[in-house]
N, C-alpha and C positions, 0 to 999 in steps of 0.2 A: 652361440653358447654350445659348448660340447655337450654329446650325448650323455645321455642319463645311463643309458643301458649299455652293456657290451655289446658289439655288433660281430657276425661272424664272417669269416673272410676263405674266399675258397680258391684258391690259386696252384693250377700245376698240379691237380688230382690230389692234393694234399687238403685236410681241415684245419686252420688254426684259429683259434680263440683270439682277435685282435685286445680283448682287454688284458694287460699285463698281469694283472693279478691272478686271473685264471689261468693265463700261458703260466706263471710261474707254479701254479697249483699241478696244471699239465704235463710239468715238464719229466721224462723219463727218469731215474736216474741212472748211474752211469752201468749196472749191467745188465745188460740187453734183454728186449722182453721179445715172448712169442709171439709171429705177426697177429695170428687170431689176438692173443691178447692185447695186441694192441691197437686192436683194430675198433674191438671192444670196448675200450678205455676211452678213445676218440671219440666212439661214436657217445658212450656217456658223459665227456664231456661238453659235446657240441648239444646236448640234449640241456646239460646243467645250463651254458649259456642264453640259448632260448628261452626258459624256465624263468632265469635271471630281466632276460630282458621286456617278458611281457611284465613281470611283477615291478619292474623299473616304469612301466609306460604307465600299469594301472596307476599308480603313484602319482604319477606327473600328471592324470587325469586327475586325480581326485585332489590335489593340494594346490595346483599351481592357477597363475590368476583366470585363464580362460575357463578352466574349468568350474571358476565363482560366475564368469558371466553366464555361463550355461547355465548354470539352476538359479541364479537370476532371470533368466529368458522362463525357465522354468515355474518359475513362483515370484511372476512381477510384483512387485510392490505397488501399495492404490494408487501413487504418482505416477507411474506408465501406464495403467491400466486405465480402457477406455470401453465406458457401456456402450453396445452400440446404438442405444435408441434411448430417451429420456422417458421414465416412466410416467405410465398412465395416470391422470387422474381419476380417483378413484370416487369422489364425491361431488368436488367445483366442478361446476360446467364450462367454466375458462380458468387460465392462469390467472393468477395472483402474486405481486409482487410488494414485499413489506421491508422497506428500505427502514434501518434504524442508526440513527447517527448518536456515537457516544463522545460530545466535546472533546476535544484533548485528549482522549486516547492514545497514547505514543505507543509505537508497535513493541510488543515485548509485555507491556504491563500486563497481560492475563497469568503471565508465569509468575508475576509477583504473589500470587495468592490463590488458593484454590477455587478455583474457576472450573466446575464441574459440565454447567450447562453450555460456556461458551466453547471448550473440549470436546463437548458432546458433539456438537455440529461441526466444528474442526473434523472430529475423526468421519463421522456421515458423512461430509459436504465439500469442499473445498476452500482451499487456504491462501493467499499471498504471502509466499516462505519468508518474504525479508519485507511485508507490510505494503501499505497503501501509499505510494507519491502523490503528495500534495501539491498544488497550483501554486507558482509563486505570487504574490508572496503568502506565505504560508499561515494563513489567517482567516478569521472565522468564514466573514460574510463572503470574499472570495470564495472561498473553497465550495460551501454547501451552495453558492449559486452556480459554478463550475460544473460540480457534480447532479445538480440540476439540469443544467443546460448543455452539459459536454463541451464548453466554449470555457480556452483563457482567458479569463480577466478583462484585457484590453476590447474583448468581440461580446463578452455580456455587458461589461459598464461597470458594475461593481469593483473597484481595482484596489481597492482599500475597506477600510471598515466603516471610516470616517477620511471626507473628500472635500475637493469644492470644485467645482466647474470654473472651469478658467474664462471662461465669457461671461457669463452672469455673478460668479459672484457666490452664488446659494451653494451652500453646505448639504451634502447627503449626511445624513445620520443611520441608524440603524432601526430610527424607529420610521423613519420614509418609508411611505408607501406608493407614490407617487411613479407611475408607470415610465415614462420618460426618463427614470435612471434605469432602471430594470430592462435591458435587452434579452436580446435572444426568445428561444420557443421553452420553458421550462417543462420536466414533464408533466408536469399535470397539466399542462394547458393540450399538450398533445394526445393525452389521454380522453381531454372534454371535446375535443377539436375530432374525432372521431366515435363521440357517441355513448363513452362508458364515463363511471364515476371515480372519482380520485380524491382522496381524502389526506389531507396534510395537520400534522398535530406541531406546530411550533418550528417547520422548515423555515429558514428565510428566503424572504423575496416570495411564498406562499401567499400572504395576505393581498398581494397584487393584484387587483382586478386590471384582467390583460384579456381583450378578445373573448374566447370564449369563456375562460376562467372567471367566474364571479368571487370566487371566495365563499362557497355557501357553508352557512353557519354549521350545518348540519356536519358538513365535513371539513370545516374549517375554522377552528378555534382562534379566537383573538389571540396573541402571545401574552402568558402569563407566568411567571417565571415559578409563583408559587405553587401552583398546581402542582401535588405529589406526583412522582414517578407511578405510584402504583395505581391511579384515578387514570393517568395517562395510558396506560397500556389495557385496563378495564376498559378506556372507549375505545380504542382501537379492538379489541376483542368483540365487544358490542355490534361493532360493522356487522362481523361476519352472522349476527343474530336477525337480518334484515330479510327479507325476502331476494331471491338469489339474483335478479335480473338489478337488485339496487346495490348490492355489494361492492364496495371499489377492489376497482382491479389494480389499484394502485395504493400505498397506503405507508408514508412518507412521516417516518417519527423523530423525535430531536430529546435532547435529555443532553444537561448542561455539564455533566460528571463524565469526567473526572476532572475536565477543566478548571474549574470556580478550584478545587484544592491544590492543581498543582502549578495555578497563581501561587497562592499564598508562600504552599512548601515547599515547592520544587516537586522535580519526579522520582524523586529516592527518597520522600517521606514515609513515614508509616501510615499518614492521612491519605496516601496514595491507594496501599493497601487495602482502606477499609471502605474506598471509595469502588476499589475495582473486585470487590466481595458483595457491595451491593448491586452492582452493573453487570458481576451476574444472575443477582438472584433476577433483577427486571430480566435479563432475557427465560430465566427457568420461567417464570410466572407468564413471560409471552408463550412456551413453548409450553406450556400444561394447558392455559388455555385454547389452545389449538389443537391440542389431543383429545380435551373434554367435548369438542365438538369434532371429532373423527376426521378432521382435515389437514394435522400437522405434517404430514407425508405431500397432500396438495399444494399446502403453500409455498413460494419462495421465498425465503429470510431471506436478508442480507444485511449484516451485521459491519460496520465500517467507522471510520472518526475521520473527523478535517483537519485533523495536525499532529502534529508531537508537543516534545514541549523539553526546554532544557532549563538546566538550574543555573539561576544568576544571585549575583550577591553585590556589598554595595563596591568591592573593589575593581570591578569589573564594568564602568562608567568611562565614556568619553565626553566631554562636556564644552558644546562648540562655542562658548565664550574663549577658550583658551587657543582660538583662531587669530586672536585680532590681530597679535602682530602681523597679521599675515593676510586678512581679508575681514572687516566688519561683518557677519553677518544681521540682519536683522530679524530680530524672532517674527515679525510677518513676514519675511521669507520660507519658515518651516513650514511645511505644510500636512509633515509628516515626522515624528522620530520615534524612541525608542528602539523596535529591533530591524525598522525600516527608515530610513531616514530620505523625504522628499523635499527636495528646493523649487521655490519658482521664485526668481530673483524679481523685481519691476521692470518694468518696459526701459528699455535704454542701457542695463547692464546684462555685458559680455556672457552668456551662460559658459563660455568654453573661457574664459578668463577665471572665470566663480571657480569651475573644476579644476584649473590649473593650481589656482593661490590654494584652495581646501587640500590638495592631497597635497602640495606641496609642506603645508604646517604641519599633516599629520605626520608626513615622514621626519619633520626633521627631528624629532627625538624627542621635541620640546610640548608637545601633548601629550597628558594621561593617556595612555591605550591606544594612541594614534594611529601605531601601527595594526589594531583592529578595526578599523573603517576604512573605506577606500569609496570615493565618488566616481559615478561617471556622467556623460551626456546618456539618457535613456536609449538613444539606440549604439550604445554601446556597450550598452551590458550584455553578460555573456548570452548567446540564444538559446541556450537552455529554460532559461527564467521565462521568454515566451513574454516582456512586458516594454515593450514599446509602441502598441499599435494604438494608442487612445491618445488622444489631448487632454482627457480626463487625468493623465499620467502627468507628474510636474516633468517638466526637463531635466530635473536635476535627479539621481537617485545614488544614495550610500548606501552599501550593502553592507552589512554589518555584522564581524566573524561568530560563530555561535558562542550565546551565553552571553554578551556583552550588549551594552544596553547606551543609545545616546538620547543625552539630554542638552536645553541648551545651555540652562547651569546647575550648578549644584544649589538645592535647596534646603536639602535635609539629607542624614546620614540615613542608607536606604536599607531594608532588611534583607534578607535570601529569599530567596523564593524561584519562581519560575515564567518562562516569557517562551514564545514562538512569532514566527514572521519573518526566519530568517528564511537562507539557501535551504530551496524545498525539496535538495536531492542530499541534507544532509540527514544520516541517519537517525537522527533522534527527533526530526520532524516528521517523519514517517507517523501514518497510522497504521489500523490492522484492516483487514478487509477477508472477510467469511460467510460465504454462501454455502446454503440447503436450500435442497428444493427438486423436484422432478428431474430438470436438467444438468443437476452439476453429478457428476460425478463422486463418488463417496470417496473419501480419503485422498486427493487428489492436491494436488501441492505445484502450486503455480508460480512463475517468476513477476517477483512486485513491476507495478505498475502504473501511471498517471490516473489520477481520480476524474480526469474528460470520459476516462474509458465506460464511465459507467452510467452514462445516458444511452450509448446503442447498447449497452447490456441489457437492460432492463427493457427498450423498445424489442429489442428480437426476443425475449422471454414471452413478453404478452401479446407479440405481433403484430406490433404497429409499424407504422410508417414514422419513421422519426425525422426531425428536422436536419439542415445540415450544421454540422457541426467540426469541432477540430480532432474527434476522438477517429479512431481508425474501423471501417467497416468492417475489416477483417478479425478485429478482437475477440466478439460474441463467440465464433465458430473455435478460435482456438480453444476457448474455455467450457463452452457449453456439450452437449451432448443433442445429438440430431431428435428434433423435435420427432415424437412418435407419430 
């Protein structure tokens, strides 16, 4: 880039002004002046250009782009900025950490509607700029047991919502309690496994009696779907009214909104709106009562959802009867569909023939939406999804493009509404994920992230030993601020 400023040039005893414009300002005219005077002239000259060219520099300081990163270096924004030490607790005698999951959450939805309380800890605390990644696939009992355990899918058991074990036969449901689906170290069990209290209000996979985990009543409510939001957060509050050595240091809450509406409507409903008006007021009324008891600076929130969620309608159907010319399926073959679609063919048929004839139908033109499904062999799915490592997994798996929904026929003309389960790295399955608390840093704006990450979170918060897991050891330290 040429210079901003004139530059002065000294050649041969002589001064001249190399910018043009001043040499033409400079220039004598034609009769002759007295050397004094023109020596004079020079000298004020060469003085103007100086003049000129600091006033050219201060300019270039002050307007051009380096000089924005300087008073940016100058006055960081709370996203670069780091406390160096996480502050003291000023009442609890240990950390505490209160995990709250709001169903269906898709990231974004708090902008939908004045969300006062949940802004409030956004601008304190710390934020996932572009939301929470979900476990594929992107569904309930997955996810909140993922985020439990810091394990995909395939290394907890849970790989679906609703399964069946391909040896025996037996169906998991959501109301199974039965420890032999439930793997892994969940944390509460690592929390009891070390001596403190853990208290779970409607987590799944909580009610498992595992090892040390009993499920005690006291901190462990049966699932009750009726149970008001605001009974739920009064007992959680309650904990902290205990004597301090019985307080859980762990304390793991669930609340089915804004999911149950953005089934019905979709996620651009106004039902959505009024759903995520109330999901802040539960957090304001978590975060009053933790002021009423002089501890809301102590505790750790963490505020998070296990998916997004997109809008489907009934034109948006692939419906695997319209295969046959091409491959009989048998509906005890499905073992899964809707926005996941799993096969487990009978003993003696080709699964790599099954996948041939299936995408073969769907491409040829001659299926509804064909071209929004595509099957594969499970360990062929992309390695992003993380879901081949289970038998629990059928062989066969359709991914299924967002919004689009398979059934395996048409039954009935279907309404609008809304469905998740798809690709857990597309964006509108995203949830949000917002932590306060001693260690996070205030205003602080983090790049999104897999929701395994948040079992070593939470063990390096309260200082445990946590189990091994697939989330990454080095996470905690990126995010947190160095214990005091």
């Amino acid at each position: 880039m040429a210079p901003l400023s004139p530059s002065v040039r000294f050649a041969g005893g002589e001064r001249h002004c190399a910018n043009p414009s001043v040499s033409l300002l400079a220039k004598p005219s034609s009769s002759s002046l007295s050397p004094t005077k023109s020596l004079i002239f020079c000298i004020f000259v060469v003085i103007s250009c100086v003049s000129s060219a600091a006033s050219a520099a201060f300019g270039f300081l002050l307007f051009s782009p380096s000089s924005s990163r300087v008073l940016h270096h100058r006055f960081p924004s709370p996203s670069n900025s780091r406390e160096p030490l996480a502050r003291p607790l000023a009442k609890l005698p240990r950390p505490v950490v209160v995990v709250v999951s709001f169903d269906g959450f898709r990231f974004g939805y708090h902008l939908k509607a004045p969300s006062p309380n949940i802004r409030r800890l956004i601008a304190n605390g710390t934020e996932a700029e572009d939301g929470l990644i979900p476990v594929f696939p992107s569904l309930t009992f997955p996810n909140h047991y993922s985020m439990a355990t810091g394990l995909f899918p395939p290394y907890h058991g849970i790989i679906n919502n609703i399964f069946a074990d391909p040896y025996s036969g037996e169906w998991f449901t959501t109301k199974n309690h039965d420890p032999k689906w439930w793997l892994g170290e969940p944390l509460w069990l690592t929390v009891a496994r070390q001596g403190y209290n853990a208290a779970t209000y409607f987590w799944a996979g909580s009610e498992v009696k595992k090892d040390s985990w009993i499920c005690p009543p006291k901190f462990c409510p049966k699932y009750n779907s009726s149970i008001p939001f605001e009974e739920r957060v009064d007992a959680v509050l309650g904990y902290f009214d205990l004597p301090t050595d019985e307080i859980p240091v762990l304390i793991m809450l669930y609340f089915e909104d804004p999911d149950s509406q953005g089934h019905v409507y979709g996620p651009d409903h106004p039902e959505i709106t009024k759903a995520v008006v109330r999901v802040d007021q539960i957090v304001g009324r978590l975060v009053r009562g933790l002021e009423e008891r002089g501890i809301f600076d102590d505790v750790t929130i963490i505020l998070l959802g296990d998916h997004g969620m997109a809008g489907t309608c009934d034109e948006k159907y692939v419906f695997l009867e319209e295969l046959s010319p091409w491959i009989e399926i048998g509906p005890d073959w499905v073992m899964s569909a809707d926005s996941l679609l799993t096969i487990r063919p009978p003993s003696g048929i080709s699964w790599e023939e099954v996948v041939m004839k299936v995408n073969k139908g769907l491409s040829s033109g001659n299926v509804g939406n064909g071209d929004k499904l595509t099957v594969f062999l499970k360990e062929d799915l992309p390695e992003q999804f993380q879901y081949a490592g289970s038998d629990r997994i059928p062989p066969i798996v359709g991914v299924v493009e967002e919004g689009y929904t398979v059934k395996y026929k048409r039954e009935k003309r279907y309404e609008c509404g809304g469905s998740h389960g798809y690709d857990n790295f597309l964006l509108s399955m995203r949830s949000f994920f917002v932590a306060h608390g001693p260690r996070f840093p205030q205003g602080q704006k983090i790049p999104s992230f897999q929701n395994v990450e948040i079992y070593n979170l939470v063990t390096t918060i309260l200082n445990l030993k946590g189990a091994p897991n697939n989330g990454s050891v080095s996470f905690p330290n990126s995010v947190l601020l160095q214990d005091a």
